[in-house]
C-alpha positions, 0 to 999 in steps of 0.5 A: 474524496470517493470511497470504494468497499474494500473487496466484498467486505462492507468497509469503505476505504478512500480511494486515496490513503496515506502511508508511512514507509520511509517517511515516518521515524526517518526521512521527515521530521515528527512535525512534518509527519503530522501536518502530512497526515492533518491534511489527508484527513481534512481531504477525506483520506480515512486510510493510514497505513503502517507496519512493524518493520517501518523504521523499526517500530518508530513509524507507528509510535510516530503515528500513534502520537498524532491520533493521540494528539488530533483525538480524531473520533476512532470511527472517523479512521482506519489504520493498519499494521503489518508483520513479518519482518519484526522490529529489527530482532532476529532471533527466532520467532522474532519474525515470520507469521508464527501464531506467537509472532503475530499475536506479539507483533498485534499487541506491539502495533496496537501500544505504538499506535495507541489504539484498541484494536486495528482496523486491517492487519497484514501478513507483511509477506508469505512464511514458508516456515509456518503451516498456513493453517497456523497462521489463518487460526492466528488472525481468526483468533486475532478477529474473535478477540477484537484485536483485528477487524480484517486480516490481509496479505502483502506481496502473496501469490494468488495460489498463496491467497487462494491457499489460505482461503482454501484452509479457512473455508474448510475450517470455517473461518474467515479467509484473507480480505484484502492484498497490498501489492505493488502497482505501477505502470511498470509493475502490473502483472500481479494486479491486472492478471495473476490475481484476476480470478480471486476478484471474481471467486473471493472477492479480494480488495487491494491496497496498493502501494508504490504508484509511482515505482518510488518517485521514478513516475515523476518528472523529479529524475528526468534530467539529474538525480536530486538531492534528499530523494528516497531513492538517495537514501542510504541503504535503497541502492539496490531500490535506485539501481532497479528503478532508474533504468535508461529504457524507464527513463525514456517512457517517463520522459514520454508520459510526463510530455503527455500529462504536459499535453493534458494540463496536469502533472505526471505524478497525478496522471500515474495516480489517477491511473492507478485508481481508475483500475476497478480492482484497486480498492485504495493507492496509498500515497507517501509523501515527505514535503506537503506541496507535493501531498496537497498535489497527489491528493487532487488525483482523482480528479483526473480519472474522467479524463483518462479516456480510452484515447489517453489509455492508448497513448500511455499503453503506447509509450509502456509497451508492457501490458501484462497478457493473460495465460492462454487455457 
């Protein structure tokens, strides 16, 4: 496994992580989830990812219970928690980066997950109800107590990153670490050009998510839709409709022709891609089945095989690159 520092901190983060999003609590059973995450450990992932809103709270107990169980050295992990979207309450300041929410939301994580602190801690999405100063005072306090060691975004403008680091060096105090976005090769502005001046400013890291667009980056719906998919979960309608387009399709029909040509898979070819970015710290991997876990967590041996000849044929086939604004 390689390890790459997450931005300009001093963390170093396994190129490859391992996240509970749909899985956990939900789509797989507790024994499965387990051996799932033995064996990203085993392969150098130091990296599980988490959060409030992932099967309501029953992702992290999930997760906690496994730690608790493989009494992996704390040092040897990272681990994480996100807040916004709360557990499932929908009352007021259930929700959103309120100072009350997110201390709230910290010390929730941290009984479910069973741990003393969190290694990184996300603003799960922007909150237009909270002043910004709010909640950079809220992780800062959340940092001065030991409770978080880094603070980050998910799914954040640039000018909303830059925003709160603007606020925190004003009020001497640390700005946002790292950002989770999506990336894919059908997703790529936010990653490759909107955030492209805070990598060189602030030094931002990435953790990203989704490599492949929810499984569409695979050969697993080139012919018919399968049954037990993510994608046929009820209440991702909206996820399918989006995502399996004719015209998306196509291009995977293209791609995984030339992962084919290469001797590999296309899910391992998008993964690679997405790692061979310099500005992605970590893609973090999901998984429900451990065949194809034990095939994503090879990945990374394909990056020194995506030559600028191979870049052409995939820029070829996307025919999305994101252009930078013209100044």
């Amino acid at each position: 496994m390689q390890y790459k520092r997450l931005g300009n901190s001093g963390l170093q983060v396994s190129v490859l992580s391992f996240g509970s999003w749909l899985t956990f609590g939900k789509q797989i059973s507790n024994d499965t989830a387990e051996k799932l995450m033995i064996m990203a450990y085993d392969q150098g992932v130091n990296f599980f990812d988490n959060a409030e809103i992932y099967a309501q709270g029953e992702a992290e107990i999930v997760m906690g219970k496994i730690f608790k169980k493989t009494r992996w050295e704390r040092s040897s992990f990272l681990v994480s928690s996100k807040a916004f979207f709360g557990e499932g309450g929908k009352k007021p300041n259930q929700t959103g980066l309120s100072r009350k929410h997110l201390f709230e939301a910290c010390d929730a994580a941290l009984r479910r997950l069973g741990v003393d602190y969190l290694d990184l801690f996300f603003c799960h999405r922007p909150d237009k109800n909270t002043p910004i100063e709010e909640t950079v005072w809220a992780m800062n306090h959340l940092l001065q107590r030991g409770k978080i060691l880094y603070w980050g975004t998910s799914e954040w403008s640039a000018q909303e990153i830059m925003e709160a680091h603007m606020v925190a060096q004003r009020l001497h105090l640390i700005g946002p670490t790292m950002e989770q976005p999506q990336y894919n090769m059908f997703h790529r502005h936010k990653v490759e050009v909107e955030y492209g001046q805070i990598y060189k400013t602030v030094g931002l890291g990435t953790t990203i998510w989704s490599p492949l667009a929810s499984g569409v980056i695979t050969d697993k719906y080139i012919n018919a839709f399968p049954e037990g998919t993510r994608l046929g979960m009820k209440g991702l309608e909206w996820l399918k409709e989006r995502s399996l387009t004719p015209e998306r399709l196509e291009k995977v029909r293209q791609l995984n022709k030339l992962a084919a040509d290469m001797g590999t898979s296309l899910a391992k070819l998008a993964i690679a891609w997405c790692a061979k970015n310099p500005n992605v710290s970590t893609v973090i991997l999901g998984a429900s089945k451990e065949e194809h876990l034990a095939e994503t967590l090879t990945s990374t041996e394909l990056i020194p095989l995506i030559t600028s000849e191979v870049e052409e044929k995939i820029e070829s086939i996307l025919d999305n690159k994101p252009v930078p604004p013209m100044f």
